[in-house]
C-alpha positions in Angstrom: 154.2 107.4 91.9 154.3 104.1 93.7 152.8 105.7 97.1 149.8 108.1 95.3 148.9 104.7 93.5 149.2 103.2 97.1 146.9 106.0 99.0 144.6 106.1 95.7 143.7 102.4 96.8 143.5 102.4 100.3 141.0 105.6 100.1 138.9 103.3 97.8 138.7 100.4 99.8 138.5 102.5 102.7 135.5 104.2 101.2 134.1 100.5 100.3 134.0 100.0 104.2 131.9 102.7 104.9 129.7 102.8 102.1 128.9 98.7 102.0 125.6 97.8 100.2 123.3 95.2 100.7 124.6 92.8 97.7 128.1 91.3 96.4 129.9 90.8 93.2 128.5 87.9 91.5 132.3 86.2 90.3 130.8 82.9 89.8 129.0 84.5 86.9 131.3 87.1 85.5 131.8 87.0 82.1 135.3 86.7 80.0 135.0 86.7 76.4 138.3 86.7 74.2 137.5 88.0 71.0 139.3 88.3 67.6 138.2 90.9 65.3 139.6 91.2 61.3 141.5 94.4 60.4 139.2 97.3 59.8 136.2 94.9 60.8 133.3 95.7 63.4 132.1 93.0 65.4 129.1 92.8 67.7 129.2 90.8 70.8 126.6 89.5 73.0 127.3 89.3 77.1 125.8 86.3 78.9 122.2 86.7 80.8 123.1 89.0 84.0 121.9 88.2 87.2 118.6 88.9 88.6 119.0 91.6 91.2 122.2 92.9 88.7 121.8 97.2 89.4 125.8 97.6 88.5 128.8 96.1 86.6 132.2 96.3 86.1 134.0 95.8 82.8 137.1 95.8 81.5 138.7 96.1 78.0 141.9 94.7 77.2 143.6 94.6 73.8 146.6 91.8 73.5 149.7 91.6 71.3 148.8 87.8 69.7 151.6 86.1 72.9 150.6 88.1 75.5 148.6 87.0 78.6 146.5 88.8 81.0 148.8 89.8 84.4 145.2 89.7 86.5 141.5 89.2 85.5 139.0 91.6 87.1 137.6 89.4 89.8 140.6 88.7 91.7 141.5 92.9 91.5 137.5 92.8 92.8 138.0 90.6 95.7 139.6 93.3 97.5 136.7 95.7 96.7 133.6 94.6 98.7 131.4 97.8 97.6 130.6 99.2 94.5 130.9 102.4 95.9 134.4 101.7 96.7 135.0 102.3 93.0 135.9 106.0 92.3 134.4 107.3 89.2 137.7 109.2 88.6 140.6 108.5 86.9 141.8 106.6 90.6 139.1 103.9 89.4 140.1 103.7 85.5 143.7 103.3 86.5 142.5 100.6 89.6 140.8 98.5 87.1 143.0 98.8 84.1 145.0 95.9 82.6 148.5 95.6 83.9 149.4 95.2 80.0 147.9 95.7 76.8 149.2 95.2 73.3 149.8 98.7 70.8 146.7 98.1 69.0 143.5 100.0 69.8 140.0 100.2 68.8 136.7 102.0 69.4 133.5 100.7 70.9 130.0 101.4 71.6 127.9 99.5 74.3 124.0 98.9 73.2 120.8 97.6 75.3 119.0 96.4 72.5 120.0 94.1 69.6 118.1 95.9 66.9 121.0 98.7 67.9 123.9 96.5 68.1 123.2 94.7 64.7 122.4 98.0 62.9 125.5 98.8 64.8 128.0 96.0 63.0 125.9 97.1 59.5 126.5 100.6 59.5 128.7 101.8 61.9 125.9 104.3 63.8 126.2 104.9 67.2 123.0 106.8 67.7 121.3 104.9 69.4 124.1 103.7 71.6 123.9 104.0 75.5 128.0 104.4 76.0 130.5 105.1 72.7 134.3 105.1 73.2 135.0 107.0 69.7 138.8 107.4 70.5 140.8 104.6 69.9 141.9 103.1 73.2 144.4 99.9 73.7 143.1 99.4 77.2 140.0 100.8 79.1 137.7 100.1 82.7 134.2 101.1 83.8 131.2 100.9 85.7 127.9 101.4 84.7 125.1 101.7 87.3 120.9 101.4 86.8 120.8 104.8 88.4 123.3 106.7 86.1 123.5 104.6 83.0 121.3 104.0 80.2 122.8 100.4 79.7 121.2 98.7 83.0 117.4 98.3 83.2 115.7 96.4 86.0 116.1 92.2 84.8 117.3 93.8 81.2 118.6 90.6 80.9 122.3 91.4 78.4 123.7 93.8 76.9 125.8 94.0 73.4 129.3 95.5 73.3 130.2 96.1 69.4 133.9 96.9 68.4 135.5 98.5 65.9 139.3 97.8 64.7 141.5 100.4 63.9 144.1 98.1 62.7 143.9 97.9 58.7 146.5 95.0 58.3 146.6 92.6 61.2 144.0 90.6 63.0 143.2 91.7 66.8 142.4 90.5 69.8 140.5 91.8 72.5 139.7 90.2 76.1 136.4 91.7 77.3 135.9 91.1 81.4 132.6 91.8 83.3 131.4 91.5 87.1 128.3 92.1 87.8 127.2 93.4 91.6 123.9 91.6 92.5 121.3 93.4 94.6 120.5 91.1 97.4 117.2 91.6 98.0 116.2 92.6 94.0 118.2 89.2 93.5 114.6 87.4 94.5 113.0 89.2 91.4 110.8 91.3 93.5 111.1 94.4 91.0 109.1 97.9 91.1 106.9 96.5 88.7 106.5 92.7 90.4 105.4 94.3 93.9 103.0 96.2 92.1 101.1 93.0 90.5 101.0 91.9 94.2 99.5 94.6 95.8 97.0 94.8 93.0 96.2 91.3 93.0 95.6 91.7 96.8 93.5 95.1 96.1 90.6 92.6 94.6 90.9 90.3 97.4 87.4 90.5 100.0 89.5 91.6 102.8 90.5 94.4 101.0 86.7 95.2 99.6 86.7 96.1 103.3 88.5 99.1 103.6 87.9 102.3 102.5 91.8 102.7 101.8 93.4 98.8 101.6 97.3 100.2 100.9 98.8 99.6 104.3 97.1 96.4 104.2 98.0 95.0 101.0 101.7 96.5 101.4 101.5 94.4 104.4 100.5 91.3 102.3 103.1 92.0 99.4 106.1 92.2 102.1 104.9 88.8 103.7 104.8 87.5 100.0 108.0 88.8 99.7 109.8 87.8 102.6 109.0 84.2 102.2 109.0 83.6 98.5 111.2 84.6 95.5 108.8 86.1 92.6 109.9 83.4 90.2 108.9 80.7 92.6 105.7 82.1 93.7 104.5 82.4 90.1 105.8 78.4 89.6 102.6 77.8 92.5 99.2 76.1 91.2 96.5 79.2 91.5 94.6 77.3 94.0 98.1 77.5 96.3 98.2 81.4 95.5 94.9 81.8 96.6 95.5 80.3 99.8 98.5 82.5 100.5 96.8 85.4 100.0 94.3 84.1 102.1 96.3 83.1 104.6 99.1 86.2 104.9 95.9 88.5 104.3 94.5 87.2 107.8 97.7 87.9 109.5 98.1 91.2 108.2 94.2 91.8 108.8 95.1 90.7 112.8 97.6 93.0 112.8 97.1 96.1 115.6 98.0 98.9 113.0 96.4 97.1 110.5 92.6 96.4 111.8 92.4 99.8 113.3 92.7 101.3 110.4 90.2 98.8 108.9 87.8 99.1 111.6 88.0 102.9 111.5 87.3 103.2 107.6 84.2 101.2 108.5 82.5 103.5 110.8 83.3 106.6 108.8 81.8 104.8 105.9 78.7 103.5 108.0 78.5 107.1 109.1 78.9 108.4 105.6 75.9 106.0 104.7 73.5 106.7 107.0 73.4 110.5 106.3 72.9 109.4 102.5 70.2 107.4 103.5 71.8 104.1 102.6 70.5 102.1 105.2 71.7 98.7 103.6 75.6 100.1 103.3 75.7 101.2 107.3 74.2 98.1 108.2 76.5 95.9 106.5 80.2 97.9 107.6 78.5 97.8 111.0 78.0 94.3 110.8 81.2 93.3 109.5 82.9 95.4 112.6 80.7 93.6 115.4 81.1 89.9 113.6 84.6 90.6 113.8 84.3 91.3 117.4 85.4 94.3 116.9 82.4 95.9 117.7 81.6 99.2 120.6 78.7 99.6 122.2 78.0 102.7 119.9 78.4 100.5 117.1 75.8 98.0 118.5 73.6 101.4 118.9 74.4 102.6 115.6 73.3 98.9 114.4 69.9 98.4 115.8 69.3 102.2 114.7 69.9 101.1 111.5 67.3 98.4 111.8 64.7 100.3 113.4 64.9 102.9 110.1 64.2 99.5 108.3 61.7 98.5 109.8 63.5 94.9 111.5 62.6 95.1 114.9 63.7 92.0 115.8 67.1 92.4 114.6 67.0 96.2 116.1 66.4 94.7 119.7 69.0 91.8 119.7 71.5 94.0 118.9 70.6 96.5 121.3 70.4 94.4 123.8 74.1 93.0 123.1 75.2 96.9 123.3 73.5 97.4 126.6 75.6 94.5 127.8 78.5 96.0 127.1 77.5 98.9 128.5 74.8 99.6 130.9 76.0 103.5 131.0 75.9 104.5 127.5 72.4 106.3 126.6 72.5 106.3 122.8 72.0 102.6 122.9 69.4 102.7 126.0 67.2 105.5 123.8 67.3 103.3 121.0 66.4 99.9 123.0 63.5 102.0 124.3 62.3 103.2 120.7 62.6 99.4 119.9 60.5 98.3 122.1 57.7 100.8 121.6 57.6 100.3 117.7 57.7 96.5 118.5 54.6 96.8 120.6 56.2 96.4 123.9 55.0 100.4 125.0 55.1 98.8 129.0 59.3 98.1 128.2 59.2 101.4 125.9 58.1 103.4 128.9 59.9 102.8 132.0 63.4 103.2 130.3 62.0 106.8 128.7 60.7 108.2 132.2 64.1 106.9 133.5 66.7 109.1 131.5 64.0 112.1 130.8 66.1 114.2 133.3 69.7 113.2 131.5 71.7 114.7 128.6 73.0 112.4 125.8 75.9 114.7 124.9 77.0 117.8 126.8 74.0 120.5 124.4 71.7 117.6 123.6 69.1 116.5 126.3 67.2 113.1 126.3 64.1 114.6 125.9 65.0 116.6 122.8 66.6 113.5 121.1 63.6 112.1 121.9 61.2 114.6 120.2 63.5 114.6 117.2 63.7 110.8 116.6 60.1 110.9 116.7 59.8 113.6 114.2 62.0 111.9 111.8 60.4 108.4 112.7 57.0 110.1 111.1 58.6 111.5 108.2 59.5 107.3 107.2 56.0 106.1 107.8 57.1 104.0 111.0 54.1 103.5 113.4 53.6 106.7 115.5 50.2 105.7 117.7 52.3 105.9 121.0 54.2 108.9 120.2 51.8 111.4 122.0 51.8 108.8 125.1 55.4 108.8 125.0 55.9 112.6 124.8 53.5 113.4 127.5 55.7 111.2 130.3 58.2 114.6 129.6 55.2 116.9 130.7 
């Protein structure tokens, strides 16, 4: 019997090995409670606050003859288990973690995650609305309960109520109640499912993230930063005006981030685009303008800028920013058609001229020629009223 106990023990800390988790069992805060309970009495006890980060436990159940003494507490067996998962849910792990000794009484318990439960509980009797019940009388007893596979645990729950029942109708008895809980190291900062959340949507409001079409990379970016650098409980102790400047200050650093602005930068042109076929002339021009003040601008996006303009009737702004996107590229023809439309509804038709005589042999795009860009800008150009008088004088340089 000696040697199965022997393997059962090395297979579990074996498995702990193997299987180790990114947290440890919090002994400085496990809870021993010795309780006395009057024959044929319930009783209702309350645990200590767990941990935050706490997603298992281990606890222990130990009735005592009124001399006896405990052999072992739970956190020295658990020293030699480094993993929860090195805790078999068989009968291996209830014999592991079981009292050396116990006395000949038993009794029943129930465990409860709410205290309207556990008092109705010491009341009545009902365990309805119990999470665990032990109805069979036991002198001695071990578990774990998990987040994952147990109704007890919820996230930063906070306690728990264990409520007892004696089966003894004469004598007094008493019970010693152990638990350990394991702490999840990184939950242990209070960054919970539902704290990350009010992050991210905090960032979602921010005006970098009015930016994007689709700000989730970029405010997960911000929330990890947050994360990594602050525990939730401190970061809500900060004055709102140091919040701010966090989010302000992680949100740039995410916002310089490769992976990051290209995403950014691309949700801007396809919304530009998106705009300028709706006829939202304001819209493109603004996306485009954030991209280029940015310096994030191409030399299409400087074309696509002063086009904007010149449907807007701001010639002056149309040729600045032509001219910028010439510079950057003396080779692209989208922004040298545009520069010359600029100048001929500016009253420069001299300027206008000798760039469209210069590219009337070329092709923009491998099916659409200069000269037919040319005719269908100025078709469209008439439609919005803009001044057409040296249309016919252009189109007659193609002849």
């Amino acid at each position: 019997m000696r040697k199965i106990f022997l393997l059962l023990f090395v297979s579990i800390c074996f498995q702990s090995v193997f299987a180790q988790k990114e947290g440890y069992w919090d002994k400085d805060r496990a809870i021993t409670k010795e309780i006395k309970v009057s024959a044929r009495d319930r009783i209702v006890i309350k645990t200590d606050d767990l941990p935050t980060g706490t997603t298992e436990l281990i606890y222990r159940i130990t009735l005592l003859d009124e001399n006896q003494q405990m052999a072992g507490s739970l956190t020295s067996i658990l020293k030699a288990i480094p993993d929860p998962t090195g805790i078999s849910q068989g009968s291996a792990g209830a014999v592991f973690l079981m009292s050396k000794i116990s006395g000949d009484d038993k009794c029943k318990y129930a465990i409860f995650n709410n205290k309207e439960a556990a008092t109705d509980y010491q009341k009545s009797g009902k365990t309805i609305d119990a999470c665990l019940v032990q109805d069979t009388p036991v002198s001695k007893d071990a578990k774990r309960l998990s987040i994952d596979k147990s109704t007890c645990l919820k996230y930063n729950s906070g306690t728990i109520w264990f409520g007892f029942e004696s089966t003894n109708w004469i004598m007094k008895q008493k019970i010693i109640l152990e638990i350990v809980p394991w702490v999840d190291s990184k939950l242990s900062r209070g960054w919970t499912v539902e704290n990350r959340k009010f992050i991210i949507n905090q960032c979602k409001t921010s005006a970098l993230a009015s930016r994007m079409t689709n700000s989730d990379d970029f405010c997960i970016c911000l929330e990890e930063k947050i994360q990594k650098e602050y525990r939730f409980d401190e970061f809500q102790k900060l004055l709102t005006i140091e919040q701010s400047k966090i989010y302000k200050d992680f949100g740039n650093a995410c916002y310089g981030e490769t992976t990051v602005s290209k995403t950014v930068y691309a949700d801007l042109r396809s919304a530009a685009a998106t705009a300028v076929k709706k006829r939202d002339y304001a819209l493109a021009i603004k996306n485009y303008s954030t991209i280029i003040n940015d310096n994030q601008g191409s030399v299409l996006d400087y074309s696509n800028l002063g086009y904007c303009y010149l449907i807007t009737k701001q010639y002056g702004k149309a040729l600045k920013y032509l001219k910028e996107g010439e510079q950057k590229d003396s080779t692209e023809l989208f922004v040298k058609l545009n520069l010359a439309h600029a100048y001929l509804l500016n009253d420069n038709y001299s300027a206008a001229k000798s760039i469209y005589k210069e590219y009337k042999t070329q092709n923009l795009t491998d099916s659409l020629s200069w000269t037919q860009k040319v005719k269908d800008d100025f078709m469209f150009f008439q439609k919005l009223g803009l001044p057409s008088g040296d249309f016919d004088r252009v189109l007659k340089l193609f002849k």
